[in-house]
PDB file of N, CA, C and O in Angstrom:
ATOM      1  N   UNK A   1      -8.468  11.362 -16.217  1.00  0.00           N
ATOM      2  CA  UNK A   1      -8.300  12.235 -15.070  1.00  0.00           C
ATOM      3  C   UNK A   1      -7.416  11.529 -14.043  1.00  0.00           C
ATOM      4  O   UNK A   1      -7.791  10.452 -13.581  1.00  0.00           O
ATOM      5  N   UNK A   2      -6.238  12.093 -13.655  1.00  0.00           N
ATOM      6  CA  UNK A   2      -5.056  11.682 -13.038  1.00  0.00           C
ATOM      7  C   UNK A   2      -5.861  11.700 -11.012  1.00  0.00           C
ATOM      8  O   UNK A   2      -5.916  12.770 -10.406  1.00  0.00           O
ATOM      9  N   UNK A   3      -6.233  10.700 -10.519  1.00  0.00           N
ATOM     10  CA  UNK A   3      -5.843  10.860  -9.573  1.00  0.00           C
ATOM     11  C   UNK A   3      -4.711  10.913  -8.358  1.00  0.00           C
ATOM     12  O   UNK A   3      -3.976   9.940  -8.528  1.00  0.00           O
ATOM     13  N   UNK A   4      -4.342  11.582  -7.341  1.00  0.00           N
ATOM     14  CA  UNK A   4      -3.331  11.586  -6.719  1.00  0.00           C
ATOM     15  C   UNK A   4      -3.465  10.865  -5.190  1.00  0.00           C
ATOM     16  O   UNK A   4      -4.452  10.220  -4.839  1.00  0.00           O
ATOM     17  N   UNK A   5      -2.324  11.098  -4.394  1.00  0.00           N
ATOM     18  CA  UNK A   5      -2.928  10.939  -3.280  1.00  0.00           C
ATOM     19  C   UNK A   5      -3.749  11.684  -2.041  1.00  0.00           C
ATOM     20  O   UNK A   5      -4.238  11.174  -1.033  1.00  0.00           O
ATOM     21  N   UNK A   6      -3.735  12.616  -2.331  1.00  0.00           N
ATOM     22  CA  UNK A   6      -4.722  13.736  -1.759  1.00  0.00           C
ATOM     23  C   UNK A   6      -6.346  13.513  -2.089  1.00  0.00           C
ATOM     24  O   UNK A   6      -7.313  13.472  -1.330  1.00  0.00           O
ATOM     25  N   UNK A   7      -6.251  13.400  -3.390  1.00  0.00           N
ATOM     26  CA  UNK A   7      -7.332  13.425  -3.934  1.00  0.00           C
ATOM     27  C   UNK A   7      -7.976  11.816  -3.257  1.00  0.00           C
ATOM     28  O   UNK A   7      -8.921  12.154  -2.544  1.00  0.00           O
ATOM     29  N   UNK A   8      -7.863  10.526  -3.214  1.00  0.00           N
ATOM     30  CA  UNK A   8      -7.834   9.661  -2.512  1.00  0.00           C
ATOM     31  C   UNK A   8      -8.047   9.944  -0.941  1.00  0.00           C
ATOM     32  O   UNK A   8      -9.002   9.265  -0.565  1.00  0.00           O
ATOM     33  N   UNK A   9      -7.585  10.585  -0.053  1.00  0.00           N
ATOM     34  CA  UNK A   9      -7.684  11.040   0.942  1.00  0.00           C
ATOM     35  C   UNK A   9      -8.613  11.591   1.340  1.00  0.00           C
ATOM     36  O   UNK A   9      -9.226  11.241   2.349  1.00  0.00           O
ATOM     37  N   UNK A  10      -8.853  12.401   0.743  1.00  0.00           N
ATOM     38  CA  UNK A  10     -10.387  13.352   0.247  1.00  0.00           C
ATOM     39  C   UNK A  10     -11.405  12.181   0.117  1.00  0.00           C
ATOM     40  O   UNK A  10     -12.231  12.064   1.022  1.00  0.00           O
ATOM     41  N   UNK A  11     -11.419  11.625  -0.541  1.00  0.00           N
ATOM     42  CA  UNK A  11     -12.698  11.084  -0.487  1.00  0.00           C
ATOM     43  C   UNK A  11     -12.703   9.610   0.224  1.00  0.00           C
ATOM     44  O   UNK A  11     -13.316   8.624  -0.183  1.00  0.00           O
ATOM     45  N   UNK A  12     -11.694   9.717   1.634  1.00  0.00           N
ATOM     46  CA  UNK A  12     -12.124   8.636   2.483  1.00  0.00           C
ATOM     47  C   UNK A  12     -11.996   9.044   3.917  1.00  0.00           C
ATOM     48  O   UNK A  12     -11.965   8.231   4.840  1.00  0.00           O
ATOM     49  N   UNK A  13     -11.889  10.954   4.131  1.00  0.00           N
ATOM     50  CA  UNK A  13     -12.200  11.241   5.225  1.00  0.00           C
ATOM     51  C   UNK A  13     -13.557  10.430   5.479  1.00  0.00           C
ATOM     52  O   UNK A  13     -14.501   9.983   4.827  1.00  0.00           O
ATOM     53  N   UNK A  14     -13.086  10.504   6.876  1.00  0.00           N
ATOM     54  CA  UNK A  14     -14.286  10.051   7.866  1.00  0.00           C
ATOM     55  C   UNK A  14     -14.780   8.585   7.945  1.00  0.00           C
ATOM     56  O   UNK A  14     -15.782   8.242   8.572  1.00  0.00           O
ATOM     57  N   UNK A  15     -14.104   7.892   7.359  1.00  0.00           N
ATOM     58  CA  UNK A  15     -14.248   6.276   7.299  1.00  0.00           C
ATOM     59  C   UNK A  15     -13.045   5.632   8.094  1.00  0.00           C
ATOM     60  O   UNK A  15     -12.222   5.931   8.959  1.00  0.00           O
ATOM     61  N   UNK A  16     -13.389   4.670   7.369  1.00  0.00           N
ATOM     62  CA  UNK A  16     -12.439   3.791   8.649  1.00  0.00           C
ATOM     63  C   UNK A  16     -10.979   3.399   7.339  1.00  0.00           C
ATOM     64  O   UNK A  16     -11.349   2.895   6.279  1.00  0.00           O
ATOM     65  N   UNK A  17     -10.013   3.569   7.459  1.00  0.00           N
ATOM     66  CA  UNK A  17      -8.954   2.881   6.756  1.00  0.00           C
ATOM     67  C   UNK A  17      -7.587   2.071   7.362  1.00  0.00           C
ATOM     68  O   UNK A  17      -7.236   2.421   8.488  1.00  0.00           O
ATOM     69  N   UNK A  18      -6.884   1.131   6.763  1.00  0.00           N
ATOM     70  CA  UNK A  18      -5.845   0.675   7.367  1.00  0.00           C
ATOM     71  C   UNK A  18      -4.384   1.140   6.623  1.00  0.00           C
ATOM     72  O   UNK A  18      -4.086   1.108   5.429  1.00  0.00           O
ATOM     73  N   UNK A  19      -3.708   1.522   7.632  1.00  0.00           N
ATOM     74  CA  UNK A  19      -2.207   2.128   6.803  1.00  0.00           C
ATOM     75  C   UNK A  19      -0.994   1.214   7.002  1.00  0.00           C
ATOM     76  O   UNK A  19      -0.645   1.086   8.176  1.00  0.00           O
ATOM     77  N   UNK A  20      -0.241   0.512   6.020  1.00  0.00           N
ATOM     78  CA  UNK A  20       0.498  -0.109   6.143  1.00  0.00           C
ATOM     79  C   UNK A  20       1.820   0.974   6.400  1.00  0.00           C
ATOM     80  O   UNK A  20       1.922   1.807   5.500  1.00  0.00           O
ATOM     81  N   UNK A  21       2.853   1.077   7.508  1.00  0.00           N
ATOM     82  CA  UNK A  21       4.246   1.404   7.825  1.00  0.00           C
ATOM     83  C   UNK A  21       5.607   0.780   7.505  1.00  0.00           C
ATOM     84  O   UNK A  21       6.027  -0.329   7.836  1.00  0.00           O
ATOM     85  N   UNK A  22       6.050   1.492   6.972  1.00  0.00           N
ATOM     86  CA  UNK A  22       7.481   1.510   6.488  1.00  0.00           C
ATOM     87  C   UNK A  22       8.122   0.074   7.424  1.00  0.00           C
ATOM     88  O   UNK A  22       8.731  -0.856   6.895  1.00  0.00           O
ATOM     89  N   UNK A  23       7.838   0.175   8.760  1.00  0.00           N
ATOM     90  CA  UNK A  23       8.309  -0.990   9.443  1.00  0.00           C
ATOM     91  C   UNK A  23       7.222  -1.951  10.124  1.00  0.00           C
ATOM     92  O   UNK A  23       7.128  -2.341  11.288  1.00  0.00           O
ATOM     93  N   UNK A  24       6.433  -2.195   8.991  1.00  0.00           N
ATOM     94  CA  UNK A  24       5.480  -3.899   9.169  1.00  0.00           C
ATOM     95  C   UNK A  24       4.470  -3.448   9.873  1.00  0.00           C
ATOM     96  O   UNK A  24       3.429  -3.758   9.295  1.00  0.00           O
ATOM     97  N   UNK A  25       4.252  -2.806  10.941  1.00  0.00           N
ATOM     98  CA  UNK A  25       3.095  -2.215  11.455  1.00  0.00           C
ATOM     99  C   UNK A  25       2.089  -1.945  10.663  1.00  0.00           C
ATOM    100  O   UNK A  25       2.218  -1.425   9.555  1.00  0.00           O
ATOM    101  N   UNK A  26       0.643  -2.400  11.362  1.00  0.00           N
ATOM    102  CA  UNK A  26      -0.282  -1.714  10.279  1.00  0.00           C
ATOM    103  C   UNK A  26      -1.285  -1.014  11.500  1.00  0.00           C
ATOM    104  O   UNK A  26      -1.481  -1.493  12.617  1.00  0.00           O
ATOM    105  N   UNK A  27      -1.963   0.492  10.846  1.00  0.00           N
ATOM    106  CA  UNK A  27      -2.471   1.097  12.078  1.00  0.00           C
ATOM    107  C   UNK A  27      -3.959   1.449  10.946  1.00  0.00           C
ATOM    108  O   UNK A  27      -4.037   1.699   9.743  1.00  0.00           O
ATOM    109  N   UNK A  28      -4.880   1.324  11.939  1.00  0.00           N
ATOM    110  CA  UNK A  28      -6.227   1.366  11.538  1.00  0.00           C
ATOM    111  C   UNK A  28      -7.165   2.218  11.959  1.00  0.00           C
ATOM    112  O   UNK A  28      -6.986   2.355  13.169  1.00  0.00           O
ATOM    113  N   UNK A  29      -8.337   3.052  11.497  1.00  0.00           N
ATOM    114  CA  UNK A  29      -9.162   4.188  12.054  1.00  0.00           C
ATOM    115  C   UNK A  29      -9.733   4.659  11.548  1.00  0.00           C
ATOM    116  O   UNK A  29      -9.979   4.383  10.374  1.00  0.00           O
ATOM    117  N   UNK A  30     -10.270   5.685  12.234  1.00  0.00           N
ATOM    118  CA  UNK A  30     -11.106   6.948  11.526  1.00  0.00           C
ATOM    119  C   UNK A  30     -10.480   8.018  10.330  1.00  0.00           C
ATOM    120  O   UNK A  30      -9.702   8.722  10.975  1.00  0.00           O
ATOM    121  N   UNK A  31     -10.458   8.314   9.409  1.00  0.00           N
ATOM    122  CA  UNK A  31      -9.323   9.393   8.881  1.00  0.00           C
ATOM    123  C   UNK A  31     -10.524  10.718   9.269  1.00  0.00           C
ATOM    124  O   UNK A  31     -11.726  10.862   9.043  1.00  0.00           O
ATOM    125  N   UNK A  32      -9.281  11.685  10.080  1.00  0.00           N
ATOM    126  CA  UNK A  32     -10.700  12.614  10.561  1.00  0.00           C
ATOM    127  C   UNK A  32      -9.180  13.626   9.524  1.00  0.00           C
ATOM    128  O   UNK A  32      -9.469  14.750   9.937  1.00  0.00           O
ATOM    129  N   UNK A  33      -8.173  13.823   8.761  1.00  0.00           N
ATOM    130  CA  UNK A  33      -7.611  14.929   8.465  1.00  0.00           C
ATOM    131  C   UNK A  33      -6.539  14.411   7.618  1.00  0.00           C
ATOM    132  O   UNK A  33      -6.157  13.255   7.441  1.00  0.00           O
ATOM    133  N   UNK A  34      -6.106  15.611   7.096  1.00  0.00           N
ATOM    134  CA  UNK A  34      -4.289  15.482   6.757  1.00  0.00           C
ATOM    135  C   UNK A  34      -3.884  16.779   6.009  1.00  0.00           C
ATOM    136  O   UNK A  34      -4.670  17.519   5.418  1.00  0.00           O
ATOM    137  N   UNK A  35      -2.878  16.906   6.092  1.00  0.00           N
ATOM    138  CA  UNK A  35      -2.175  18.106   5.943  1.00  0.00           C
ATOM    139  C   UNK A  35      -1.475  17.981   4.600  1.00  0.00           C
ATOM    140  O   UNK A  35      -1.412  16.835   4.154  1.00  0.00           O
ATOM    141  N   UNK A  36      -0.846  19.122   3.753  1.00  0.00           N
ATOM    142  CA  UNK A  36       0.094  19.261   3.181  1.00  0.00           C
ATOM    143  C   UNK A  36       1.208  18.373   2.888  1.00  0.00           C
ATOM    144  O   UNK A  36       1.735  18.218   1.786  1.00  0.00           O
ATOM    145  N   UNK A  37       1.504  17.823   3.948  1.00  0.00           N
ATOM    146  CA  UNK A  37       2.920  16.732   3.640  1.00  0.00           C
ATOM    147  C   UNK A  37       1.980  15.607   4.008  1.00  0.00           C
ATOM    148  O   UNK A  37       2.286  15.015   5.043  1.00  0.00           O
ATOM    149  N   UNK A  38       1.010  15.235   3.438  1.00  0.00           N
ATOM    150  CA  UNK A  38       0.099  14.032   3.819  1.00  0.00           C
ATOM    151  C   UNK A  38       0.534  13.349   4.977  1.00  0.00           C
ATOM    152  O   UNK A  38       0.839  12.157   4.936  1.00  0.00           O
ATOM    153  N   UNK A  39       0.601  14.301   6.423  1.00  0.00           N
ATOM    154  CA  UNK A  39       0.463  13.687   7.371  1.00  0.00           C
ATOM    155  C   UNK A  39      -0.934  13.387   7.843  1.00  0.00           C
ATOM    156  O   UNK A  39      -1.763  14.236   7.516  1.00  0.00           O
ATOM    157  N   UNK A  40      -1.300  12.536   8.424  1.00  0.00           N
ATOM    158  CA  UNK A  40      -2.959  11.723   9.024  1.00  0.00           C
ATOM    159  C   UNK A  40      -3.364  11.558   9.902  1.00  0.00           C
ATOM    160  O   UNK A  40      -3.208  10.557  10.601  1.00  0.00           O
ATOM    161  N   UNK A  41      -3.887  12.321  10.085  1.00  0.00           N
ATOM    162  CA  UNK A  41      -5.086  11.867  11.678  1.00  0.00           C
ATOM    163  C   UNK A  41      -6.137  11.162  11.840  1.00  0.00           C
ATOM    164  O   UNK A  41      -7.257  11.441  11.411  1.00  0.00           O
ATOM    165  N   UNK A  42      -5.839  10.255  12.440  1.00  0.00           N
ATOM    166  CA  UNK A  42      -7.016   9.002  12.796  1.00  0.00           C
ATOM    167  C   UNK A  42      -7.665   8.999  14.324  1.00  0.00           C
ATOM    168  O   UNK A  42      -7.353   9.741  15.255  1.00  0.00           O
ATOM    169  N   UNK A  43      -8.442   8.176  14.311  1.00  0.00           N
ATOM    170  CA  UNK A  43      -9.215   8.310  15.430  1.00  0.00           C
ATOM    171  C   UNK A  43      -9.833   6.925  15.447  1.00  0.00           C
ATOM    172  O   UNK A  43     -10.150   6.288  14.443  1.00  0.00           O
ATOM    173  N   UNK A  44      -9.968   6.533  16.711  1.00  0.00           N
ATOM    174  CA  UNK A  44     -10.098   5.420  17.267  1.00  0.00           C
ATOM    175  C   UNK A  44      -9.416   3.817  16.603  1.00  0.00           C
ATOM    176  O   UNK A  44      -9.871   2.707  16.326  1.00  0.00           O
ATOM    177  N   UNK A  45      -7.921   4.590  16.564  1.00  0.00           N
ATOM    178  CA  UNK A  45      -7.200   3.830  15.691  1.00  0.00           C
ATOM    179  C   UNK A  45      -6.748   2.498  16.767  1.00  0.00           C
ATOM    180  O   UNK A  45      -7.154   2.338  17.918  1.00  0.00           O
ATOM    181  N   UNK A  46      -5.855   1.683  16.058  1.00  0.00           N
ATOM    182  CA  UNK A  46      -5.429   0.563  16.202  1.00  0.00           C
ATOM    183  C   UNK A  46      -3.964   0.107  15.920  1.00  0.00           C
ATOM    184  O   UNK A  46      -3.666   0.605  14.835  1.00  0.00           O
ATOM    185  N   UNK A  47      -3.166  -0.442  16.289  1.00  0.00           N
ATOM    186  CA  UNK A  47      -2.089  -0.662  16.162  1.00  0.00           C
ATOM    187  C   UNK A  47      -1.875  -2.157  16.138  1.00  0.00           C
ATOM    188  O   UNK A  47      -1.990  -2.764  17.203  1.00  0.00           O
ATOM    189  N   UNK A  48      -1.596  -2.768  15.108  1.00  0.00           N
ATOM    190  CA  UNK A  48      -1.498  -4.420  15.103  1.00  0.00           C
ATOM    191  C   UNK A  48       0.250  -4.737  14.276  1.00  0.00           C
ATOM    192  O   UNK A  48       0.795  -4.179  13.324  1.00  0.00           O
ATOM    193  N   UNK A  49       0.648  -5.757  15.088  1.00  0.00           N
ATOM    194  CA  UNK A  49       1.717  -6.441  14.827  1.00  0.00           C
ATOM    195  C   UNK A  49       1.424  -7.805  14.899  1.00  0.00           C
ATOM    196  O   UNK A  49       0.364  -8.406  15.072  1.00  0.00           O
ATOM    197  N   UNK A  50       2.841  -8.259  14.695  1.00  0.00           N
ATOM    198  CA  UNK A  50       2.043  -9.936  14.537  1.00  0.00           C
ATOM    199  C   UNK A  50       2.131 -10.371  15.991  1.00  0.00           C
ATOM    200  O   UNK A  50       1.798 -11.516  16.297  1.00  0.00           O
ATOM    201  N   UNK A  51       2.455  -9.725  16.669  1.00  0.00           N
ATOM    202  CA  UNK A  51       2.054 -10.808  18.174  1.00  0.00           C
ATOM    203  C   UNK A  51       0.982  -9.911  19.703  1.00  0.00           C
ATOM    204  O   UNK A  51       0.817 -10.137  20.902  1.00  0.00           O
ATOM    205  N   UNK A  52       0.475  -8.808  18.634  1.00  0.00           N
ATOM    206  CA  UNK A  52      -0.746  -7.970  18.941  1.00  0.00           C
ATOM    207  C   UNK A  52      -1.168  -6.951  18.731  1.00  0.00           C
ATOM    208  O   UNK A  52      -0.504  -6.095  18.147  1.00  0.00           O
ATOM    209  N   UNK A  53      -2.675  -6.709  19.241  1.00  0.00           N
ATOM    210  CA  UNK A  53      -3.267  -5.521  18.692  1.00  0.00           C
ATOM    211  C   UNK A  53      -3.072  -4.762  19.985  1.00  0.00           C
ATOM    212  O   UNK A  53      -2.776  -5.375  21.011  1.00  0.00           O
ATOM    213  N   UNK A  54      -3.248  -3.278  19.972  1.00  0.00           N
ATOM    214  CA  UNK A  54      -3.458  -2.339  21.073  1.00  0.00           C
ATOM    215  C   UNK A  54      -3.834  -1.209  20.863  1.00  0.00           C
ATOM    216  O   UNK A  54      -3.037  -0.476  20.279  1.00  0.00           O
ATOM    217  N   UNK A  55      -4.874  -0.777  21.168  1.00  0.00           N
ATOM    218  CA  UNK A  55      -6.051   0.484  20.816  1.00  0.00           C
ATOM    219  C   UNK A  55      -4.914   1.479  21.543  1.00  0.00           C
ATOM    220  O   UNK A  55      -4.258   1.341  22.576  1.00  0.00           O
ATOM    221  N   UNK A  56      -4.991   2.774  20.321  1.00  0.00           N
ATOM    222  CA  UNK A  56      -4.135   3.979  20.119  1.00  0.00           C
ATOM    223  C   UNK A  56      -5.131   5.007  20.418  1.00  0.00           C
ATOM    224  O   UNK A  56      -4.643   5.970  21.008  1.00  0.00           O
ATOM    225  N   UNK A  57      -6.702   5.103  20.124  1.00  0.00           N
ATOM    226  CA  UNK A  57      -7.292   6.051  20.187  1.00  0.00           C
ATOM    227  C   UNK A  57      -7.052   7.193  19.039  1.00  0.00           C
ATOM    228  O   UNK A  57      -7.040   6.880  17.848  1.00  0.00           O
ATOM    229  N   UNK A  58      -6.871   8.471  19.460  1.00  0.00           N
ATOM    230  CA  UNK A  58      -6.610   9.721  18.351  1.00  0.00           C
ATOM    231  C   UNK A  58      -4.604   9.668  18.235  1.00  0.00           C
ATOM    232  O   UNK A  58      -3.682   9.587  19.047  1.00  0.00           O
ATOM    233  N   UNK A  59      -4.733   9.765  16.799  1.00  0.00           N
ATOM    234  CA  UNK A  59      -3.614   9.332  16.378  1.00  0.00           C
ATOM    235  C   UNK A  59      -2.730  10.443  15.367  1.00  0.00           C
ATOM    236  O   UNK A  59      -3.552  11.122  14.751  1.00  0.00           O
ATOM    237  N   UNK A  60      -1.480  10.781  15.058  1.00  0.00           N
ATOM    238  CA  UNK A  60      -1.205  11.641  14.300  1.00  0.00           C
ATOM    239  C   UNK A  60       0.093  10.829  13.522  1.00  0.00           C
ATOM    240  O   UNK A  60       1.257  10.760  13.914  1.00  0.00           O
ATOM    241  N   UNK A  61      -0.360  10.389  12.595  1.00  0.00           N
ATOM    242  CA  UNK A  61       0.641   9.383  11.417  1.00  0.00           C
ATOM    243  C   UNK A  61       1.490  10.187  10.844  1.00  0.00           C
ATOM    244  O   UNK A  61       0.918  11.094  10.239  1.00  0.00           O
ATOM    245  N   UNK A  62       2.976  10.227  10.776  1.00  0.00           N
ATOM    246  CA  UNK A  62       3.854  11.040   9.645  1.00  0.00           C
ATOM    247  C   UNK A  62       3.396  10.474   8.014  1.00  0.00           C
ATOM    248  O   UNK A  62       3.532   9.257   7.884  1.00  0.00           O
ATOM    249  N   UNK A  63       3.010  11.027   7.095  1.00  0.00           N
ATOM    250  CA  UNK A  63       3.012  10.731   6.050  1.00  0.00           C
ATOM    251  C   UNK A  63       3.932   9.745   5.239  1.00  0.00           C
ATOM    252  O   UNK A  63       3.622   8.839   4.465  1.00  0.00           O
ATOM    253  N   UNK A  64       5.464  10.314   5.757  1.00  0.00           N
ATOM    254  CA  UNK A  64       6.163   9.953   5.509  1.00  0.00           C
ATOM    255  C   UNK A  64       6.527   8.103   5.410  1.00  0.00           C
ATOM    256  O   UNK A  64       7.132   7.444   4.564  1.00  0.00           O
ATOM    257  N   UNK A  65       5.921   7.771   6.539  1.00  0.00           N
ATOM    258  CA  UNK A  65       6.152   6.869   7.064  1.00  0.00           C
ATOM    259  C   UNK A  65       4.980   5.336   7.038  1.00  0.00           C
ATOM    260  O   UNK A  65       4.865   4.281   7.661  1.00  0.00           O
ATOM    261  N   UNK A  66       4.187   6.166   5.726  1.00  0.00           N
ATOM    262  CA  UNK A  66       3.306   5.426   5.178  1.00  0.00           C
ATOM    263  C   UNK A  66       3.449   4.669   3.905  1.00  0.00           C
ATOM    264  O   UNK A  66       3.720   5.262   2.861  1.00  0.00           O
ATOM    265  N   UNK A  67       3.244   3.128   3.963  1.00  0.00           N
ATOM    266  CA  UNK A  67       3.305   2.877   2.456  1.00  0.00           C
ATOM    267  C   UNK A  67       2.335   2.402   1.891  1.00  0.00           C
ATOM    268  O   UNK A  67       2.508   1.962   0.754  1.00  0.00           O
ATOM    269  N   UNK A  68       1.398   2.356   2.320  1.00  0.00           N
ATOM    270  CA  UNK A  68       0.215   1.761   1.802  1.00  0.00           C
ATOM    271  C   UNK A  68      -1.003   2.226   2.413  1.00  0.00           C
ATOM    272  O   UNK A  68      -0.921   2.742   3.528  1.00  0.00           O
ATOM    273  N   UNK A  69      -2.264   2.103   1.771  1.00  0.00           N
ATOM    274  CA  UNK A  69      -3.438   3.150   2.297  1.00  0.00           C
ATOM    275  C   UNK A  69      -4.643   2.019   2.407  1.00  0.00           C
ATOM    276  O   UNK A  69      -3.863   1.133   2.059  1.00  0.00           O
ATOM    277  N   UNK A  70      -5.178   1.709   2.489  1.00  0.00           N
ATOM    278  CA  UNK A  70      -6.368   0.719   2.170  1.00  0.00           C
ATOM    279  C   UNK A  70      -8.004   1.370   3.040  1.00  0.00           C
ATOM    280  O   UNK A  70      -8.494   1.354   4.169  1.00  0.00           O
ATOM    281  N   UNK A  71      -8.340   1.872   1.705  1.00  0.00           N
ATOM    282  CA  UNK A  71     -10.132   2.227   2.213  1.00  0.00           C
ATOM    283  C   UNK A  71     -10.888   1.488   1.681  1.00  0.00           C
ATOM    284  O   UNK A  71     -10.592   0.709   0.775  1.00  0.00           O
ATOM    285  N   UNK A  72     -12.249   1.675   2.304  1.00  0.00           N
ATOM    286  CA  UNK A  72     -13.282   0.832   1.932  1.00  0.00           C
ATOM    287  C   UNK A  72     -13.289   1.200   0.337  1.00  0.00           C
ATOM    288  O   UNK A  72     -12.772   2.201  -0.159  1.00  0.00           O
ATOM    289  N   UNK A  73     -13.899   0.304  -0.259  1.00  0.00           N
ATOM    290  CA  UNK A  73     -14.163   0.212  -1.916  1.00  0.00           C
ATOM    291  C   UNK A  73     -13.632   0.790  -2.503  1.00  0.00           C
ATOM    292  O   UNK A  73     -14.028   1.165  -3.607  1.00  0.00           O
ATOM    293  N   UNK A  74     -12.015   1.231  -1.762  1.00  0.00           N
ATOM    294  CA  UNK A  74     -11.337   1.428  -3.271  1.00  0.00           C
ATOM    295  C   UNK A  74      -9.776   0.708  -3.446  1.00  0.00           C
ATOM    296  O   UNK A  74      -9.298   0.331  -2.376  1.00  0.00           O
ATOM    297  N   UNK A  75      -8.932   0.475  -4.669  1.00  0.00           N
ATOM    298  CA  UNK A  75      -7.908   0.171  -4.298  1.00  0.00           C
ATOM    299  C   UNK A  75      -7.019   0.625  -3.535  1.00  0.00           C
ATOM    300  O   UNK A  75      -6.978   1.836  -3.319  1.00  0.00           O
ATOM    301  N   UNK A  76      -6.030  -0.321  -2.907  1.00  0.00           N
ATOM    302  CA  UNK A  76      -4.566   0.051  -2.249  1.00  0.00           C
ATOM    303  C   UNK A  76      -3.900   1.458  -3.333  1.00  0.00           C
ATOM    304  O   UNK A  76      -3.678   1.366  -4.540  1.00  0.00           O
ATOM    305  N   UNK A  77      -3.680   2.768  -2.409  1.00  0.00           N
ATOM    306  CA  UNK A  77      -3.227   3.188  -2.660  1.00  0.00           C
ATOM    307  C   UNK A  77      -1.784   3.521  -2.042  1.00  0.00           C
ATOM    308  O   UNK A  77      -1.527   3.718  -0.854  1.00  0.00           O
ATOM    309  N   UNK A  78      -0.557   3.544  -3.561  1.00  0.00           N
ATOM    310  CA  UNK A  78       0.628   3.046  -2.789  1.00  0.00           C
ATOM    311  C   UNK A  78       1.412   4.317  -2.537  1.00  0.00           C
ATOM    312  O   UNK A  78       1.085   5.229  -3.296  1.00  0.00           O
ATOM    313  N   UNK A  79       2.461   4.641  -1.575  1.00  0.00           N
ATOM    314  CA  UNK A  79       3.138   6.512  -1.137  1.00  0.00           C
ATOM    315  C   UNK A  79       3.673   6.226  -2.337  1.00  0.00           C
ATOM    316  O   UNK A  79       3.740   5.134  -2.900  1.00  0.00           O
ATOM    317  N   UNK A  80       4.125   7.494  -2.760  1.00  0.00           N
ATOM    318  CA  UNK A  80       4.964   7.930  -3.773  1.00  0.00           C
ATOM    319  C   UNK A  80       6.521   7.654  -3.351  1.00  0.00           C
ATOM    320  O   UNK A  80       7.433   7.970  -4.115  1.00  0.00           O
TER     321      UNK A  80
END
């Protein structure tokens, strides 16, 4: 059974995950959603670079602009 990335998504609403960005940023949170073009809504997210962190609160991620997914107990899942 082929999982995708939706399907992954699905079963880590409402937890906490970290998303690695196209440009080194990594942003961290609640996944409270996502849409069709796997855009993401987080909540009580985080924004860390290497020379700091800074609380984002409710957040709306382009899909696009994601390359990496990381939830609790499962593997890195990587964008297409």
């Amino acid at each position: 059974m082929a999982t995708g990335p939706a399907q992954v998504l699905e079963q880590a609403l409402h937890q906490r995950v970290s998303l690695v960005l196209k440009d080194g940023r990594t942003i961290s949170g609640e996944l409270l959603g996502m849409d069709e073009h796997l855009n993401l809504v987080l909540d009580h997210s985080e924004e860390t670079t290497a020379e700091r962190t800074r609380r984002l609160g409710r957040l709306i991620v382009r899909g696009s602009s994601v390359t990496s997914l990381f939830a609790p107990g499962r593997m890195p899942a990587k964008a297409p």
